[in-house]
C-alpha positions as CSV (number, residue, x, y, z in Angstrom):
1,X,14.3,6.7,-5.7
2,X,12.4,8.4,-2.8
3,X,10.9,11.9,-3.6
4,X,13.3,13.5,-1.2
5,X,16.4,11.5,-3.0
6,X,15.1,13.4,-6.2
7,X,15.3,16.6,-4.9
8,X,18.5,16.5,-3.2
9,X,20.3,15.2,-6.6
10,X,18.1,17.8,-8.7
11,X,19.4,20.6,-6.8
12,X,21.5,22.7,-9.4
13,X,19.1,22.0,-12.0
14,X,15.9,23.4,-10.2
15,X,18.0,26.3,-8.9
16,X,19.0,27.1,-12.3
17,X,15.9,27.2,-13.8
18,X,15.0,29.5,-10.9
19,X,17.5,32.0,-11.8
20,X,16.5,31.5,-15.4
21,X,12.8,32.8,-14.6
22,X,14.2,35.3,-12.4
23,X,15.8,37.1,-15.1
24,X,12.4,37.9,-16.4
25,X,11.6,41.4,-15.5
26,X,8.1,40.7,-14.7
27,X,6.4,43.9,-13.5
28,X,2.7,43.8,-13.1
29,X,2.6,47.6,-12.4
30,X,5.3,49.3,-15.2
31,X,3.3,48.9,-18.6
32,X,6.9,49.0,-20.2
33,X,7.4,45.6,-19.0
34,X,4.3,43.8,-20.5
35,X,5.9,41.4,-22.9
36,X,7.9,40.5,-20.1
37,X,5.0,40.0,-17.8
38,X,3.4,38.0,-20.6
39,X,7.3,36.3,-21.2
40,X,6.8,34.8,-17.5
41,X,4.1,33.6,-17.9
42,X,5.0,31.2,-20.8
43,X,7.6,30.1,-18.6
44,X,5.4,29.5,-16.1
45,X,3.2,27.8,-18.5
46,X,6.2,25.5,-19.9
47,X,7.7,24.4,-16.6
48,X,3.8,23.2,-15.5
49,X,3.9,21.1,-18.6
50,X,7.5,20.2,-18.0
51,X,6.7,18.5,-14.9
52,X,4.0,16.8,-15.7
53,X,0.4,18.9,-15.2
54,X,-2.3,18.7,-17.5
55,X,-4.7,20.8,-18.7
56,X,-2.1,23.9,-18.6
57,X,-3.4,26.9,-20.4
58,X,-2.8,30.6,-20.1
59,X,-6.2,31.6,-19.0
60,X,-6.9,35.5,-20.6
61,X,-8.4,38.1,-18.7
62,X,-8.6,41.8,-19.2
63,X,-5.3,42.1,-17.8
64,X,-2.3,39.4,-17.6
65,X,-2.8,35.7,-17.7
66,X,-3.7,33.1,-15.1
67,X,-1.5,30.3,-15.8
68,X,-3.8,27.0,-15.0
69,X,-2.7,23.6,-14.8
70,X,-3.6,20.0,-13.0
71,X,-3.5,16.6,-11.9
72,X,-6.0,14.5,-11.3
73,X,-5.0,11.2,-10.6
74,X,-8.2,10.0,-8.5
75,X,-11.6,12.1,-8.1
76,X,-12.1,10.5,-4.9
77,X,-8.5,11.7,-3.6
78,X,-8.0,15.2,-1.6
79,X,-7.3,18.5,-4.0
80,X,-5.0,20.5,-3.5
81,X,-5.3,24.2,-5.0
82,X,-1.6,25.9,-5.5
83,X,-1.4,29.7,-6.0
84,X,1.4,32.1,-6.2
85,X,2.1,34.7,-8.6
86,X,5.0,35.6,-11.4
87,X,4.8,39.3,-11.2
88,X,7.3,41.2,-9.3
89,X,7.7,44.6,-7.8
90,X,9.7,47.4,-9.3
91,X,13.1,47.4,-9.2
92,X,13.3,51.2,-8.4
93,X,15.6,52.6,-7.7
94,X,17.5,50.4,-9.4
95,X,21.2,52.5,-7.8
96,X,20.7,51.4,-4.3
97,X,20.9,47.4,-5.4
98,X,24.3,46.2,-5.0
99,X,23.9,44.1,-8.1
100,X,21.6,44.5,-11.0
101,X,17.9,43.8,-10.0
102,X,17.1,41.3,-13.0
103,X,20.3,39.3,-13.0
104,X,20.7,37.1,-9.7
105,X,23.7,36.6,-8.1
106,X,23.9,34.3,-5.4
107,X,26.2,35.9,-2.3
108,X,26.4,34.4,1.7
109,X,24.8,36.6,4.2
110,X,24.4,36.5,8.0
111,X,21.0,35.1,7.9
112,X,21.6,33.3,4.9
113,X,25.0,31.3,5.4
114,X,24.6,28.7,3.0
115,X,23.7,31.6,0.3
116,X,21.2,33.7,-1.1
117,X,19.8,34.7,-4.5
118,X,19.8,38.5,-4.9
119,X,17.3,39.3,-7.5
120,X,14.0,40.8,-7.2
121,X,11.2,38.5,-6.7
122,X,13.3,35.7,-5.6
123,X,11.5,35.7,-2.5
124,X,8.3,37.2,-3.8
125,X,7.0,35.6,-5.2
126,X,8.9,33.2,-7.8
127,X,11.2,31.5,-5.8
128,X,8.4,30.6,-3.1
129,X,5.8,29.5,-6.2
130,X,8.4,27.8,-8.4
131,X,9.0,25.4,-5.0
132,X,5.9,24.0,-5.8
133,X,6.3,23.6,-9.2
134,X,9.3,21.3,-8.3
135,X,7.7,19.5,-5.5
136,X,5.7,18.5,-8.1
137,X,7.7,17.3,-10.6
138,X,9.7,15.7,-7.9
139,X,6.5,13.7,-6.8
140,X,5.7,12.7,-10.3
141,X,8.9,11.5,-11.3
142,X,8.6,8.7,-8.3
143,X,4.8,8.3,-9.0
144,X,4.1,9.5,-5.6
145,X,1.5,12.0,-6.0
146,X,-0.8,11.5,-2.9
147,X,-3.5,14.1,-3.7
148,X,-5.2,15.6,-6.9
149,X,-3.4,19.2,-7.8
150,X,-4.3,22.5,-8.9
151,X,-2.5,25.4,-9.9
152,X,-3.5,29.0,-10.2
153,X,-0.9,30.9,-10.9
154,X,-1.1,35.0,-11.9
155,X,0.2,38.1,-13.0
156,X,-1.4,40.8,-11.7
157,X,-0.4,40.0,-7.3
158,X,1.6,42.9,-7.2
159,X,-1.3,45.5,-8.6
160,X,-3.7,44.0,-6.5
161,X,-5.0,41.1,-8.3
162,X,-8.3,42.9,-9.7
163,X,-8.8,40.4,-12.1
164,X,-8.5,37.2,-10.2
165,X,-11.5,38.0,-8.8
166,X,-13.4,37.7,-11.8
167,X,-11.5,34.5,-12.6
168,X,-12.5,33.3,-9.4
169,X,-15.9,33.6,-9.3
170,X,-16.7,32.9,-12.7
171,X,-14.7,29.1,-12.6
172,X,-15.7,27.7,-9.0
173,X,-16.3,24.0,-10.5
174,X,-12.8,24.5,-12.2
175,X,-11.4,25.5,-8.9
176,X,-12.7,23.3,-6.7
177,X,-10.5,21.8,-4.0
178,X,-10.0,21.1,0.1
179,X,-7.5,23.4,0.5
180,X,-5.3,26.3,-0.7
181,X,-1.4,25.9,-0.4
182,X,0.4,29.4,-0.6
183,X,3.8,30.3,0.1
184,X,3.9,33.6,-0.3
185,X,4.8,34.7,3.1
186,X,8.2,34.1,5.6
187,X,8.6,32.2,8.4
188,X,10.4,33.1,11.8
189,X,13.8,31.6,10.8
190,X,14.8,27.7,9.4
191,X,15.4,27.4,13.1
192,X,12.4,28.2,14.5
193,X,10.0,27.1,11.8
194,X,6.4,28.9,11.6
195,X,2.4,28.9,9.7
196,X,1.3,32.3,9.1
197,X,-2.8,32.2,10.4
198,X,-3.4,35.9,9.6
199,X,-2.2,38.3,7.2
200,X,-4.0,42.3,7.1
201,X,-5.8,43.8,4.3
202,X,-4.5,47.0,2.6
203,X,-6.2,50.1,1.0
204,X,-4.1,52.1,-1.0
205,X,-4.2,55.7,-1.8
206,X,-2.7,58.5,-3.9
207,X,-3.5,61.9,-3.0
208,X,-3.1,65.0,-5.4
209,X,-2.8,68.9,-3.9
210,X,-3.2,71.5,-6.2
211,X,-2.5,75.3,-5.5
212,X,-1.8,77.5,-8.4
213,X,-2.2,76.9,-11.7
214,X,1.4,76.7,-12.2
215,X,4.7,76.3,-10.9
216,X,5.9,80.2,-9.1
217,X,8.7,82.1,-8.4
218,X,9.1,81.4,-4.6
219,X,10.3,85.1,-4.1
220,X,7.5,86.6,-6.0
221,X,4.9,84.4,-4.5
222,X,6.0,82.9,-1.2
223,X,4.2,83.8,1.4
224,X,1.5,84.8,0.1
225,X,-0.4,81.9,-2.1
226,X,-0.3,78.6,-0.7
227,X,2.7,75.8,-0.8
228,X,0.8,72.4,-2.2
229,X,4.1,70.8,-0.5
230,X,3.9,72.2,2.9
231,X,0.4,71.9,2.7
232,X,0.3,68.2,2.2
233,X,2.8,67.7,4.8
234,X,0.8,69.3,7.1
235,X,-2.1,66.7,6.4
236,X,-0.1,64.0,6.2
237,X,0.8,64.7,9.6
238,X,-2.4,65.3,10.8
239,X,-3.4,61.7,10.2
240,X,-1.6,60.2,13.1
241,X,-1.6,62.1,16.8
242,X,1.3,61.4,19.4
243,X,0.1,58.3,20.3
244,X,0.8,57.2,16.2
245,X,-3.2,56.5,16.8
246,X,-4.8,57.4,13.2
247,X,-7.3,59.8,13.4
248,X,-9.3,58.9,10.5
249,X,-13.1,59.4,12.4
250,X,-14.6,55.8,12.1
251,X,-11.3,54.1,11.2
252,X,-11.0,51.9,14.4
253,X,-14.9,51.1,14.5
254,X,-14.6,47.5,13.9
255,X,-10.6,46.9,14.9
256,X,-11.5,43.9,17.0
257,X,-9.9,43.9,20.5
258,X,-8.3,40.9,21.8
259,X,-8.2,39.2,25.5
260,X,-4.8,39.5,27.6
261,X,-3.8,35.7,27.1
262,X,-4.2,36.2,23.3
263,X,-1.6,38.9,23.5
264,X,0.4,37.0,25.4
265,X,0.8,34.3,23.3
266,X,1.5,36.2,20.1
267,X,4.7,37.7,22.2
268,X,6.3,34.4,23.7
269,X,6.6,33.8,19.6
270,X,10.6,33.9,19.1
271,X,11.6,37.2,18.6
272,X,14.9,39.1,19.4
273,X,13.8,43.0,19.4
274,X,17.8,43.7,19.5
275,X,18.6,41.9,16.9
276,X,15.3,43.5,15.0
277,X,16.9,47.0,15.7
278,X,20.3,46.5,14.4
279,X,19.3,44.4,11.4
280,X,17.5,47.8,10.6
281,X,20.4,50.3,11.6
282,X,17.6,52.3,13.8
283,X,18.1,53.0,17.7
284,X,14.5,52.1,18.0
285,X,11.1,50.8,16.9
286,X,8.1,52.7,16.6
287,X,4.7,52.7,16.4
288,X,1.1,52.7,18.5
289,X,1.4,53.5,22.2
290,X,0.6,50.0,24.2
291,X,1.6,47.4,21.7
292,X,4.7,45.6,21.2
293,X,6.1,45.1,17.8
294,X,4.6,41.9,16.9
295,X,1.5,43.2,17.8
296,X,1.8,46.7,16.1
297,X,2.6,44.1,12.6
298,X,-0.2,40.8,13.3
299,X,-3.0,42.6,14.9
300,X,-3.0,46.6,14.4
301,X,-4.0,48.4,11.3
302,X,-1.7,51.1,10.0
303,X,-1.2,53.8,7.9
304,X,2.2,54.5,5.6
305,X,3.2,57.4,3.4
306,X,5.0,55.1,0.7
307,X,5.8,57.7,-1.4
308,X,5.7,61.7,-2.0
309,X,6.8,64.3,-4.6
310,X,6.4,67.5,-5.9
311,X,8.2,70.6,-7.2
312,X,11.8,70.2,-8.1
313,X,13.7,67.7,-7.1
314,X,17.4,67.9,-9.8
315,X,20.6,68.7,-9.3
316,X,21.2,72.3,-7.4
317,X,18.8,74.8,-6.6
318,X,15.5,75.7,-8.2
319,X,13.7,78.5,-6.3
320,X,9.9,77.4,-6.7
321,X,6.9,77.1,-5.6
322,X,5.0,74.2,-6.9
323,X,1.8,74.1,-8.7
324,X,1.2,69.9,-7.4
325,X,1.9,68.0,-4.5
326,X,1.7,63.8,-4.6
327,X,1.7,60.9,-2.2
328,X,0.8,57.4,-2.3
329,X,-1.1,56.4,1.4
330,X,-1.1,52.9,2.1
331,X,-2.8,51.8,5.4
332,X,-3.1,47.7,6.4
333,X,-6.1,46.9,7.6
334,X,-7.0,44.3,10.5
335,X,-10.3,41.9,10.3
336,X,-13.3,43.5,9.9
337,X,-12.2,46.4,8.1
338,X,-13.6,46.7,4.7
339,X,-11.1,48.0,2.5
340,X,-13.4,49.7,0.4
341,X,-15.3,51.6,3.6
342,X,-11.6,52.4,5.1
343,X,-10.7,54.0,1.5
344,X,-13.8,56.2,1.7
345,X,-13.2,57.5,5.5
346,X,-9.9,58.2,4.7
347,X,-11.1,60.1,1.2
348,X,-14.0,62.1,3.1
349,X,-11.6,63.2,5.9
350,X,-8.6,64.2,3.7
351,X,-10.7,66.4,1.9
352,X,-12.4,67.6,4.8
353,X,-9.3,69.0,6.6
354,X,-7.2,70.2,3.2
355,X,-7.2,74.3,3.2
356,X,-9.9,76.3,1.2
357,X,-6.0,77.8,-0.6
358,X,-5.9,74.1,-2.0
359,X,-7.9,71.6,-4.0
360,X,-7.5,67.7,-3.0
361,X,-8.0,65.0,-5.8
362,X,-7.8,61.4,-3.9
363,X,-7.9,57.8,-5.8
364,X,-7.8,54.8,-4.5
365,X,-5.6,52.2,-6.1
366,X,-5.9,48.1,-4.9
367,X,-7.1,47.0,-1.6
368,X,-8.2,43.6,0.0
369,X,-9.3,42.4,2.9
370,X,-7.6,40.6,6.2
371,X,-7.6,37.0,6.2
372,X,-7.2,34.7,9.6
373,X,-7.7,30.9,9.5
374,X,-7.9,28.4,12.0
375,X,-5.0,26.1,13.5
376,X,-7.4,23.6,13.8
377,X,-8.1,22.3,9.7
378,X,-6.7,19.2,8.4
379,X,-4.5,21.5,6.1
380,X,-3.0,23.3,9.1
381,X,-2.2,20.2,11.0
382,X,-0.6,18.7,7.5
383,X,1.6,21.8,7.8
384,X,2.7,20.8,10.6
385,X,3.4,17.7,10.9
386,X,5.4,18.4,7.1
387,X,7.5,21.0,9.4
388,X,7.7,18.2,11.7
389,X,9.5,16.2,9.4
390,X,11.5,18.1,7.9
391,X,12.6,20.1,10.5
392,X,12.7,18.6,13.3
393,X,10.4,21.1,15.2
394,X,6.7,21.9,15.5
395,X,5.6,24.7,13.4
396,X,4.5,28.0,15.6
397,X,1.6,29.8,14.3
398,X,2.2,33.5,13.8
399,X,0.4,36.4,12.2
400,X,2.0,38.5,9.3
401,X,1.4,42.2,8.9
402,X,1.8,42.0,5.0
403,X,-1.5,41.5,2.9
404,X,-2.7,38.8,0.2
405,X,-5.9,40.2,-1.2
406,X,-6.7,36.7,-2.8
407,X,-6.4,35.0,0.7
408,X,-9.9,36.3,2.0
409,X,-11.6,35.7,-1.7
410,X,-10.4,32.3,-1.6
411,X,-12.6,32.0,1.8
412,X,-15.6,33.8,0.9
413,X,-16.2,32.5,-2.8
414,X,-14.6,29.1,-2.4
415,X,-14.8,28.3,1.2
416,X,-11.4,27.4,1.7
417,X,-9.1,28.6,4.1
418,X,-5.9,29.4,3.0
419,X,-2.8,27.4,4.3
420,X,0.0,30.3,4.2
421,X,2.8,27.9,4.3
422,X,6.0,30.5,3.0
423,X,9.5,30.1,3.7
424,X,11.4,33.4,3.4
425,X,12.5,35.6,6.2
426,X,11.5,38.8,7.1
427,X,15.1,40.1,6.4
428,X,15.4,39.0,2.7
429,X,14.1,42.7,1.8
430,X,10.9,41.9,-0.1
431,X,9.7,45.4,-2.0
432,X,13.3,46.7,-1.6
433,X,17.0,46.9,-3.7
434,X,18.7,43.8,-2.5
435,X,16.1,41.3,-2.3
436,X,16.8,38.2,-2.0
437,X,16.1,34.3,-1.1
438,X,17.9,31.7,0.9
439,X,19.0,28.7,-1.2
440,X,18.7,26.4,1.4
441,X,15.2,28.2,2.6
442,X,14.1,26.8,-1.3
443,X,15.4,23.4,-1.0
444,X,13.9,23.0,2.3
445,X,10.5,24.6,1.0
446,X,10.7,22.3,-1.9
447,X,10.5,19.3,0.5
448,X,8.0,20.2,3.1
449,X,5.6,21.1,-0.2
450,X,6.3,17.2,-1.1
451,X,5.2,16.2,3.0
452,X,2.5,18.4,3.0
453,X,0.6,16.5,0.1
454,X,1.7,13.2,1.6
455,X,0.1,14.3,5.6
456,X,-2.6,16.0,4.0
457,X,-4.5,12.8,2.5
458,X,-4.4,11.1,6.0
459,X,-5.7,14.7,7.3
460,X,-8.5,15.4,5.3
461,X,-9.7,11.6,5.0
462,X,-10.1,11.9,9.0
């Protein structure tokens, strides 16, 4: 039986045991999900074993576990190093999805004919790593495994993978491979098949206004002592001009500039701006004066109020004026932006321009930095030529405006670029209520995993 045989007539039972792992509310970031965190990754753990890894072990670290596993069938072979993650994003608010978050439902949409899983983190990350869990097993049970394989698989993605680092560093001989195979990203559509080559780094924020020392009357006092609401507002504002240019002094100082034909080549990518518009119900885009809308994603940092609160916010009317104001700031960075410097611009200046009627408390949360690899490594080219196969078409490299903090440590401390091979679209609402996966998007994913390992022993042995 041909590896591609297997998967076709193991089709229910890997699905199932996709919904089975996507019923495990896994978030990284609410500490009232931790057994479940630790629940996934058992599951994670059993499935490795399960198809046939050794060495699997939940690897401990100050946080959640690293679930590690391999196969070595010949030193002198290729390595490939897998990494995904089992953690998930919050559900919240769980109201606006159309079907409980943590108990998949598979339903036909317009993108996704064939049907889609609606559950969170059935497109990120579990249904993208588990693909490679089965491509795997699917390989082993023919005894068709081309290349040696590594998997690194965590819990702590979603909260910006602080302790991976440490796991990193500290287990380079353990780690050691050719390549890293993620798929953790989307691809234009099944029809036009693509490699993400660059993905942005993030720095994220919360900011804290204080005014009084406690909430007012708004009668009593408005007017006349300051509004931590309005207030931040006002700064928030501030940090874009009419141009949406971010006025952060020293933000852009090392935004690299790229040459007309570059441009021009990052637009002739497939891209319907129509279509963009009403799959978002808006009349149109926007974003930085002089850059189209791939552009303003792949190449151009940002910056994002992704959440803000303060005062009262219940049913009717309460007439007050609040003591506190809150937001969380996220801005994506672009090569050469440190997140860590970009953190403390954006620290000094919103201090600098808050009121002397307020006090400003920032603190930064996760970060990481931009990764971009080359379209000219053996494990690009393997990528390819898997697409090839199993699509039909040649892959198109593209840049993605989202952010993999692991990608860039996997250059610096391992040397290996990362080959961001991901299979989701960019409407299967990733971070929102309703998100979901295509079925056939993880059956195809499934098999160009298997090619990839088969192309990239003749790749890297050139």
């Amino acid at each position: 039986m041909s590896v591609k045989k297997y998967i076709q007539d193991n089709q229910e039972k890997f699905l199932n045991e996709l919904i089975d792992l996507l019923k495990i509310p896994s978030v990284s970031a609410d500490p009232k999900f931790k057994d479940d965190v630790f629940a996934a990754a058992e599951f994670v753990r059993v499935s490795l074993e399960k198809a046939g890894a050794d060495q699997v072990e939940l690897c401990q670290t100050a946080g959640y576990p690293i679930v590690y596993g391999e196969k070595i069938i010949n030193p002198e072979l290729p390595t490939v190093l897998v990494y995904g993650h089992y953690d998930v994003q919050p559900a919240d608010p769980y109201e606006l999805w159309d079907s409980p978050p943590f108990e998949p439902v598979i339903k036909k949409t317009e993108r996704h004919p064939e049907g889609a899983i609606f559950a969170r983190g059935s497109a990120d990350d579990k249904g993208q790593f588990y693909m490679h869990v089965k491509a795997f097993e699917a390989m082993m049970s023919n005894n068709e495994l081309p290349c040696n394989i590594k998997f690194m698989i965590e819990g702590e993605e979603e909260v910006g993978s602080e302790h991976l680092d440490i796991f990193v560093k500290e287990n380079k001989e353990k780690l050691k491979a050719d390549v890293v195979l993620v798929s953790d990203t989307h691809m234009i559509s099944l029809e036009n098949p693509s490699v993400t080559v660059g993905l942005r780094g993030l720095a994220y924020m919360q900011v804290e206004v204080t005014g009084p020392n406690r909430d007012l009357h708004s009668g009593t006092y408005g007017g006349a002592v300051a509004n931590p609401i309005n207030i931040l507002c006002k700064m928030i504002a501030s940090l874009q001009d009419e141009n949406n240019h971010i006025t952060i002094p020293g933000f852009y100082d090392k935004v690299e500039t790229y040459a007309d034909d570059y441009r021009k080549a990052l637009n002739d990518a497939p891209f319907d701006l129509e279509a963009y518009k009403k799959e978002l119900d808006i009349n149109d885009v926007h974003g930085e004066a002089g850059y189209s809308t791939i552009e303003r994603v792949g190449i151009r940092p940002t910056l994002d109020v992704n959440g803000i609160w303060g005062g009262y916010t219940g049913e009717g009317a309460k007439t007050v004026l609040p003591s506190k104001a809150y937001a969380k700031i996220s801005m994506r960075l672009v090569p050469n932006q440190d997140h860590k410097e970009i953190s403390k611009l954006f620290e000094e200046h919103f201090k600098a321009i808050a009121p002397a009627s307020v006090k400003v408390k920032v603190t930064p949360h996760h970060g990481g930095q931009a990764a971009v690899v080359s379209t000219e490594t053996p494990g690009y080219r393997a990528a390819d030529l898997a697409i090839q196969e199993a699509f039909g078409k040649k892959a198109i490299p593209t840049r993605e405006g989202g952010s993999i903090p692991i990608c860039s440590l996997f250059q610096k401390e391992l040397g290996l670029d990362p080959i961001l091979l991901g299979f989701g679209l960019d409407t299967d609402a990733l971070h929102s209520p309703n998100e979901h996966y295509g079925v056939k998007n993880y059956y195809m994913g499934i098999e160009t995993i298997a090619l990839f390992f088969k192309y990239f022993k003749d790749e890297a042995s050139k």
